[in-house]
N, C-alpha and C positions, 0 to 999 in steps of 0.2 A: 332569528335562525335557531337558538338555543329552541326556542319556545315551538319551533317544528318539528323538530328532533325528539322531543321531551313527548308531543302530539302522538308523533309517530308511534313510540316505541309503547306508549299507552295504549295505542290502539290494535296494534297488528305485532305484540312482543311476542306472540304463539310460533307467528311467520315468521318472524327472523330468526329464534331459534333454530325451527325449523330449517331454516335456508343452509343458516352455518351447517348443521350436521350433515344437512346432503353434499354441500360443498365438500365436506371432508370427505366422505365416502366415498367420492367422484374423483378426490384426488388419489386416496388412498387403490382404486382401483383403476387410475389410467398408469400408474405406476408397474401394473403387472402384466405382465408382459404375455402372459398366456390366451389364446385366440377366444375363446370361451368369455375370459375378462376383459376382452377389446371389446367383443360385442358388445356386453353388459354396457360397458362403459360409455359405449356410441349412441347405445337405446338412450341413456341415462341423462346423457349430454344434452341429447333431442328434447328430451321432455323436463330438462328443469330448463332449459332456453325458456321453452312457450312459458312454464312459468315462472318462471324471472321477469318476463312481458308484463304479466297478469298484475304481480306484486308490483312494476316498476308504473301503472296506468293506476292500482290503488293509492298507493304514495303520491302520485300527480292529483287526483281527486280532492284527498287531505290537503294538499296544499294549498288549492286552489278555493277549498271552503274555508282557510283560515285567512287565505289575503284579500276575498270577499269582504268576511265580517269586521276586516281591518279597513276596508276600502269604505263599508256602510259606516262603519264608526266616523273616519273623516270627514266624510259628507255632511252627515251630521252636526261636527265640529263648525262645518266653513256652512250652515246653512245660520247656524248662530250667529258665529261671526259675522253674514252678511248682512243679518237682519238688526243687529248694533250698527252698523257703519251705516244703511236703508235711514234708521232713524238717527243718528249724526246728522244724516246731508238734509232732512227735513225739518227736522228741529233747530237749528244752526243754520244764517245763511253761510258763515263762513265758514265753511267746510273745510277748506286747505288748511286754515288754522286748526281742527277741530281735530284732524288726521294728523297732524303733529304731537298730537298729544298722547302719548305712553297709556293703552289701556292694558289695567293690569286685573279686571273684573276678567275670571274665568270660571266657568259653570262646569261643577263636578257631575258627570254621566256616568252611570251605570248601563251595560248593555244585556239584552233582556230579549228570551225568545217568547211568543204565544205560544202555550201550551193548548189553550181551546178558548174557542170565540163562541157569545150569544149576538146573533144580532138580528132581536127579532125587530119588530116597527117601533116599539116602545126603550126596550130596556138593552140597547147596547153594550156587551162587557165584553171585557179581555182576561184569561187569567194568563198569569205572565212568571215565570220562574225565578222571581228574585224574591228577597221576602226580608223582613226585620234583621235575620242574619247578614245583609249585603246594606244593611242600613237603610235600606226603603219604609216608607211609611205614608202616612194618608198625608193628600194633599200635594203632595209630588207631579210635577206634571211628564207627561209619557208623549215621546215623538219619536217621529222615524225622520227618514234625512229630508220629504216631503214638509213638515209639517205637525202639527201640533194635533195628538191622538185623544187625549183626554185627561185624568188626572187619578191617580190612585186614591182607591176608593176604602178599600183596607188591607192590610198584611197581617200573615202568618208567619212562622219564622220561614219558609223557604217560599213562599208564592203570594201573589197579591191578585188581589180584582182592581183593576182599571173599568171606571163610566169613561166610555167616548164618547165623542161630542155627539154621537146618536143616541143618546139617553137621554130620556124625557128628564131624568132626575137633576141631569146637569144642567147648571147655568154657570156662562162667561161673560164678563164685563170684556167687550172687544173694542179694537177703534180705527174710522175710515183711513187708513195711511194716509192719504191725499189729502184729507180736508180736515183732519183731525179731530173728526168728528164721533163723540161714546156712547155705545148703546149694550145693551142685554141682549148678549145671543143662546136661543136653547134650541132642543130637537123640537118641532111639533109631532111627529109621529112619521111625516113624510119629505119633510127640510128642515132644515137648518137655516132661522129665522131670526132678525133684530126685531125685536118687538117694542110697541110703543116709540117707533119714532116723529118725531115733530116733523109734518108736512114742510118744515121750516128750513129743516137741514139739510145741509149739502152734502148728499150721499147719490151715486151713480152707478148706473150697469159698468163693470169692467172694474170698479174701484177693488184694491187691494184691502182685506180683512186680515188685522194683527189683532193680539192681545191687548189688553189695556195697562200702560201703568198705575190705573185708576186701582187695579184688581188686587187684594188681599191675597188671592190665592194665586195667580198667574201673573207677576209686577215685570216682566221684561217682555222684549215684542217678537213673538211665536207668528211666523205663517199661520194662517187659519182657513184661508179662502178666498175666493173670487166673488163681488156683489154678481148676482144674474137676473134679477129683478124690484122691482118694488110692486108691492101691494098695494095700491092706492085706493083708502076707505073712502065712500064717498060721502057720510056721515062722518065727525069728530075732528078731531086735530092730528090724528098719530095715521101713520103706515105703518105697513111692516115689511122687511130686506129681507129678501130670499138672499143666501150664501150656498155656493158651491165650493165645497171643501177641498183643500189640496193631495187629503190622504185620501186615498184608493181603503175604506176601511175593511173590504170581504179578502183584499190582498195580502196587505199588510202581515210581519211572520218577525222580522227583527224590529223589536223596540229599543230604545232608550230614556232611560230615566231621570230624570235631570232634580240630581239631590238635595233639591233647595227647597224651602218652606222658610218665606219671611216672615209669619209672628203667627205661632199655633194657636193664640188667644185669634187673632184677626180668622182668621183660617176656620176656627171652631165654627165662628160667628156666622161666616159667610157660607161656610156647608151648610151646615143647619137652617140657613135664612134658606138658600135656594133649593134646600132637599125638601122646604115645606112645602115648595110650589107646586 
Protein backbone atom coordinates (compact mmCIF):
# COMPACT_ATOMS: atom_id res chain seq x y z
CA UNK A 1 0.00 0.00 0.00
CA UNK A 2 3.00 2.37 1.06
CA UNK A 3 4.46 1.51 -2.18
CA UNK A 4 1.18 2.82 -4.15
CA UNK A 5 0.92 5.85 -2.43
CA UNK A 6 4.69 6.61 -2.88
CA UNK A 7 3.62 5.39 -7.07
CA UNK A 8 1.08 7.88 -6.89
CA UNK A 9 2.37 10.91 -5.74
CA UNK A 10 5.49 10.30 -8.07
CA UNK A 11 3.41 10.33 -10.87
CA UNK A 12 0.48 12.82 -10.73
CA UNK A 13 2.19 15.09 -7.53
CA UNK A 14 1.27 18.19 -10.28
CA UNK A 15 -2.52 17.01 -9.76
CA UNK A 16 -2.83 16.72 -6.39
CA UNK A 17 -1.35 19.98 -5.73
CA UNK A 18 -3.48 21.15 -7.93
CA UNK A 19 -6.71 19.41 -6.48
CA UNK A 20 -5.86 20.84 -2.95
CA UNK A 21 -5.74 24.58 -4.05
CA UNK A 22 -9.00 24.34 -5.89
CA UNK A 23 -10.52 22.58 -2.97
CA UNK A 24 -9.69 25.43 -1.01
CA UNK A 25 -10.91 27.98 -3.38
CA UNK A 26 -14.16 26.11 -3.50
CA UNK A 27 -14.46 26.22 0.01
CA UNK A 28 -13.36 29.61 0.57
CA UNK A 29 -15.97 30.77 -1.97
CA UNK A 30 -19.09 28.57 -1.01
CA UNK A 31 -18.58 30.42 2.29
CA UNK A 32 -19.75 33.69 0.65
CA UNK A 33 -22.80 34.28 0.63
CA UNK A 34 -23.28 36.70 -2.24
CA UNK A 35 -25.37 35.52 -5.46
CA UNK A 36 -22.56 36.25 -7.89
CA UNK A 37 -20.18 33.85 -5.52
CA UNK A 38 -22.98 31.13 -5.47
CA UNK A 39 -22.84 30.94 -9.13
CA UNK A 40 -19.02 30.93 -9.34
CA UNK A 41 -19.24 28.30 -6.84
CA UNK A 42 -21.93 25.94 -8.53
CA UNK A 43 -20.02 26.31 -12.02
CA UNK A 44 -16.86 25.39 -9.99
CA UNK A 45 -18.52 22.50 -8.20
CA UNK A 46 -19.61 21.13 -11.62
CA UNK A 47 -16.38 20.97 -13.12
CA UNK A 48 -13.99 19.76 -10.40
CA UNK A 49 -16.81 16.87 -9.89
CA UNK A 50 -16.04 15.62 -13.71
CA UNK A 51 -12.58 16.19 -12.61
CA UNK A 52 -12.13 14.43 -9.52
CA UNK A 53 -13.79 11.40 -12.04
CA UNK A 54 -10.89 11.91 -14.39
CA UNK A 55 -8.09 11.89 -11.63
CA UNK A 56 -10.08 9.20 -9.56
CA UNK A 57 -10.20 6.52 -13.13
CA UNK A 58 -6.14 7.76 -13.47
CA UNK A 59 -5.23 6.66 -9.80
CA UNK A 60 -7.49 3.19 -10.79
CA UNK A 61 -5.14 2.78 -13.91
CA UNK A 62 -1.77 3.02 -11.48
CA UNK A 63 -3.04 0.62 -9.57
CA UNK A 64 -4.08 -1.77 -11.56
CA UNK A 65 -0.45 -1.58 -13.57
CA UNK A 66 1.32 -2.10 -10.18
CA UNK A 67 -0.84 -5.27 -8.95
CA UNK A 68 -0.33 -6.66 -12.71
CA UNK A 69 3.45 -6.66 -12.42
CA UNK A 70 2.89 -7.91 -8.84
CA UNK A 71 0.55 -10.57 -10.06
CA UNK A 72 3.27 -11.39 -13.31
CA UNK A 73 5.94 -11.48 -10.68
CA UNK A 74 4.04 -14.51 -8.69
CA UNK A 75 3.39 -16.39 -11.62
CA UNK A 76 6.65 -16.48 -12.19
CA UNK A 77 7.57 -17.47 -8.75
CA UNK A 78 4.87 -20.65 -8.73
CA UNK A 79 5.95 -21.47 -12.43
CA UNK A 80 9.61 -22.28 -10.63
CA UNK A 81 8.20 -23.61 -7.94
CA UNK A 82 6.27 -26.13 -10.03
CA UNK A 83 8.82 -27.03 -12.23
CA UNK A 84 11.02 -28.18 -8.85
CA UNK A 85 8.18 -30.13 -7.39
CA UNK A 86 7.43 -31.51 -11.80
CA UNK A 87 11.10 -32.91 -11.10
CA UNK A 88 10.68 -34.31 -7.45
CA UNK A 89 7.75 -36.50 -8.43
CA UNK A 90 9.92 -37.82 -11.49
CA UNK A 91 13.09 -38.17 -10.31
CA UNK A 92 11.86 -39.84 -6.91
CA UNK A 93 9.35 -42.41 -6.85
CA UNK A 94 8.73 -41.55 -3.50
CA UNK A 95 7.28 -38.47 -3.79
CA UNK A 96 5.24 -38.10 -0.42
CA UNK A 97 8.50 -38.58 1.27
CA UNK A 98 10.33 -36.08 -0.97
CA UNK A 99 7.41 -33.27 -0.36
CA UNK A 100 8.19 -33.56 3.28
CA UNK A 101 11.27 -32.29 2.96
CA UNK A 102 11.95 -28.42 3.77
CA UNK A 103 13.07 -26.74 0.46
CA UNK A 104 15.04 -24.02 1.24
CA UNK A 105 16.68 -23.45 -2.60
CA UNK A 106 15.20 -20.08 -3.67
CA UNK A 107 16.00 -18.19 -6.91
CA UNK A 108 16.67 -14.58 -6.68
CA UNK A 109 14.55 -12.62 -9.77
CA UNK A 110 14.95 -9.46 -10.95
CA UNK A 111 11.93 -8.05 -12.96
CA UNK A 112 12.73 -6.38 -16.25
CA UNK A 113 10.77 -4.65 -19.06
CA UNK A 114 11.69 -5.01 -23.19
CA UNK A 115 12.82 -1.96 -24.18
CA UNK A 116 13.08 -3.25 -28.08
CA UNK A 117 13.03 -6.48 -29.72
CA UNK A 118 15.21 -8.01 -33.00
CA UNK A 119 13.70 -10.87 -34.20
CA UNK A 120 14.78 -11.34 -37.42
CA UNK A 121 15.05 -15.34 -38.63
CA UNK A 122 18.52 -15.64 -37.48
CA UNK A 123 19.67 -13.33 -34.67
CA UNK A 124 16.91 -13.02 -31.85
CA UNK A 125 17.60 -10.23 -29.16
CA UNK A 126 15.87 -8.46 -26.38
CA UNK A 127 17.21 -5.34 -24.84
CA UNK A 128 15.82 -5.40 -21.57
CA UNK A 129 16.36 -2.28 -18.84
CA UNK A 130 18.33 -3.85 -16.04
CA UNK A 131 21.99 -3.60 -16.36
CA UNK A 132 25.31 -4.35 -13.91
CA UNK A 133 23.80 -1.72 -11.64
CA UNK A 134 20.76 -4.19 -10.66
CA UNK A 135 23.47 -6.83 -10.55
CA UNK A 136 22.62 -8.60 -13.90
CA UNK A 137 25.29 -10.05 -15.95
CA UNK A 138 26.10 -12.46 -18.82
CA UNK A 139 24.92 -15.75 -18.56
CA UNK A 140 21.84 -15.03 -16.40
CA UNK A 141 18.86 -16.87 -17.75
CA UNK A 142 15.55 -14.45 -18.65
CA UNK A 143 11.87 -15.83 -18.44
CA UNK A 144 8.41 -14.67 -18.30
CA UNK A 145 5.71 -16.64 -16.05
CA UNK A 146 5.43 -19.00 -19.61
CA UNK A 147 8.86 -20.04 -19.76
CA UNK A 148 12.37 -19.92 -20.26
CA UNK A 149 13.32 -16.68 -22.77
CA UNK A 150 16.88 -16.95 -23.29
CA UNK A 151 19.92 -15.94 -21.55
CA UNK A 152 21.74 -12.63 -21.09
CA UNK A 153 24.09 -11.98 -23.53
CA UNK A 154 25.85 -8.92 -22.11
CA UNK A 155 25.28 -5.74 -19.66
CA UNK A 156 25.92 -2.26 -19.45
CA UNK A 157 25.37 -0.56 -16.41
CA UNK A 158 21.56 0.09 -16.84
CA UNK A 159 20.39 -2.36 -20.05
CA UNK A 160 21.41 -5.73 -21.16
CA UNK A 161 21.04 -7.80 -24.52
CA UNK A 162 19.19 -11.05 -24.03
CA UNK A 163 19.82 -14.32 -27.32
CA UNK A 164 16.43 -16.02 -27.14
CA UNK A 165 16.23 -19.11 -27.86
CA UNK A 166 15.47 -17.86 -31.49
CA UNK A 167 19.26 -17.15 -32.03
CA UNK A 168 21.04 -19.09 -34.10
CA UNK A 169 24.04 -18.07 -31.71
CA UNK A 170 22.40 -19.95 -28.86
CA UNK A 171 22.59 -23.26 -27.77
CA UNK A 172 20.93 -25.32 -24.69
CA UNK A 173 21.63 -28.60 -23.33
CA UNK A 174 17.68 -29.49 -22.59
CA UNK A 175 16.08 -32.84 -21.32
CA UNK A 176 12.81 -35.02 -22.50
CA UNK A 177 10.82 -34.65 -18.91
CA UNK A 178 9.37 -38.05 -19.53
CA UNK A 179 12.08 -40.14 -20.43
CA UNK A 180 14.89 -38.31 -19.35
CA UNK A 181 16.31 -38.16 -22.15
CA UNK A 182 19.49 -34.91 -23.15
CA UNK A 183 19.98 -33.41 -26.19
CA UNK A 184 21.36 -29.85 -27.83
CA UNK A 185 18.74 -27.56 -28.58
CA UNK A 186 19.41 -24.30 -31.05
CA UNK A 187 17.31 -22.13 -33.53
CA UNK A 188 17.83 -23.40 -37.10
CA UNK A 189 16.63 -20.24 -38.73
CA UNK A 190 12.94 -21.48 -38.76
CA UNK A 191 12.52 -24.08 -35.32
CA UNK A 192 13.76 -24.77 -32.62
CA UNK A 193 15.47 -28.14 -32.89
CA UNK A 194 17.30 -31.13 -30.81
CA UNK A 195 19.92 -31.87 -32.96
CA UNK A 196 21.75 -35.18 -33.35
CA UNK A 197 19.66 -37.43 -31.75
CA UNK A 198 20.11 -41.18 -31.64
CA UNK A 199 17.24 -42.95 -33.72
CA UNK A 200 17.53 -44.86 -30.22
CA UNK A 201 15.99 -42.65 -27.81
CA UNK A 202 13.02 -42.30 -26.46
CA UNK A 203 11.71 -39.05 -27.35
CA UNK A 204 7.82 -38.35 -28.64
CA UNK A 205 5.35 -35.73 -30.15
CA UNK A 206 3.53 -34.07 -27.06
CA UNK A 207 6.71 -34.93 -24.66
CA UNK A 208 7.48 -31.93 -22.37
CA UNK A 209 11.07 -29.97 -23.11
CA UNK A 210 12.94 -28.58 -19.73
CA UNK A 211 16.43 -27.48 -19.13
CA UNK A 212 19.19 -29.79 -18.42
CA UNK A 213 20.91 -30.22 -15.16
CA UNK A 214 23.60 -31.40 -17.41
CA UNK A 215 23.88 -27.49 -18.54
CA UNK A 216 26.70 -25.25 -17.06
CA UNK A 217 24.92 -22.31 -17.96
CA UNK A 218 21.11 -23.26 -17.26
CA UNK A 219 21.53 -26.32 -14.21
CA UNK A 220 17.61 -26.06 -12.88
CA UNK A 221 14.55 -27.18 -14.95
CA UNK A 222 13.05 -24.12 -17.00
CA UNK A 223 9.79 -24.79 -19.24
CA UNK A 224 11.19 -24.69 -22.77
CA UNK A 225 8.48 -26.40 -24.84
CA UNK A 226 6.44 -28.83 -26.33
CA UNK A 227 8.16 -31.96 -28.76
CA UNK A 228 5.87 -31.38 -32.21
CA UNK A 229 7.83 -33.55 -34.41
CA UNK A 230 10.70 -35.71 -35.27
CA UNK A 231 12.84 -35.47 -38.29
CA UNK A 232 13.58 -38.83 -39.23
CA UNK A 233 16.95 -38.99 -41.47
CA UNK A 234 16.66 -41.78 -43.64
CA UNK A 235 20.51 -42.15 -44.02
CA UNK A 236 22.85 -42.09 -40.37
CA UNK A 237 21.91 -42.74 -36.89
CA UNK A 238 20.74 -39.25 -35.50
CA UNK A 239 17.12 -37.36 -35.96
CA UNK A 240 16.40 -34.22 -35.21
CA UNK A 241 13.08 -32.72 -32.54
CA UNK A 242 11.38 -29.98 -33.72
CA UNK A 243 10.16 -28.06 -30.18
CA UNK A 244 7.49 -25.58 -29.96
CA UNK A 245 8.36 -23.17 -27.43
CA UNK A 246 6.17 -22.01 -24.46
CA UNK A 247 6.96 -18.19 -24.82
CA UNK A 248 4.91 -16.32 -27.27
CA UNK A 249 8.51 -14.47 -28.22
CA UNK A 250 6.80 -11.21 -30.72
CA UNK A 251 4.58 -10.82 -27.21
CA UNK A 252 6.47 -11.08 -24.60
CA UNK A 253 6.97 -7.24 -22.75
CA UNK A 254 7.76 -8.15 -18.77
CA UNK A 255 10.87 -10.35 -18.16
CA UNK A 256 12.55 -11.78 -15.44
CA UNK A 257 15.96 -12.38 -14.55
CA UNK A 258 16.88 -15.12 -12.58
CA UNK A 259 20.40 -14.05 -10.73
CA UNK A 260 22.11 -17.04 -10.72
CA UNK A 261 25.24 -18.10 -12.80
CA UNK A 262 26.80 -21.48 -11.22
CA UNK A 263 30.57 -21.23 -12.29
CA UNK A 264 31.57 -18.23 -14.68
CA UNK A 265 34.78 -20.50 -15.53
CA UNK A 266 32.07 -23.27 -16.70
CA UNK A 267 29.84 -20.58 -18.21
CA UNK A 268 32.86 -18.94 -20.11
CA UNK A 269 33.47 -22.27 -21.54
CA UNK A 270 30.12 -23.26 -22.69
CA UNK A 271 29.34 -19.65 -24.30
CA UNK A 272 32.31 -19.59 -26.22
CA UNK A 273 32.04 -23.45 -27.09
CA UNK A 274 28.38 -22.89 -28.60
CA UNK A 275 28.88 -19.16 -29.80
CA UNK A 276 31.48 -21.06 -32.19
CA UNK A 277 28.69 -22.86 -33.75
Amino acid sequence: MLRFFSDVWKNFKEYIVLVVLIVISLIILASNQKPAAKKISSTFFGTFANFASVISDALNITKYKIENSELQKKNVELMLEVSRLRQYGIENSELKDLLGIKDTIKYPITPALVVSKSLSSAQGTYTINVGRSDSVRPGMPVINEFGLIGIVYASSSDYSIVRTLRNIDLSITVKDERSRVDGVMKWNGSNLVIINVPKTYDIESGDRIITSDLSSIIAMPLPVGIVTGLNKVETGIFNEVTVKPFVDFSKAEHVFVIKVVESKEEDNLELNFFNRK
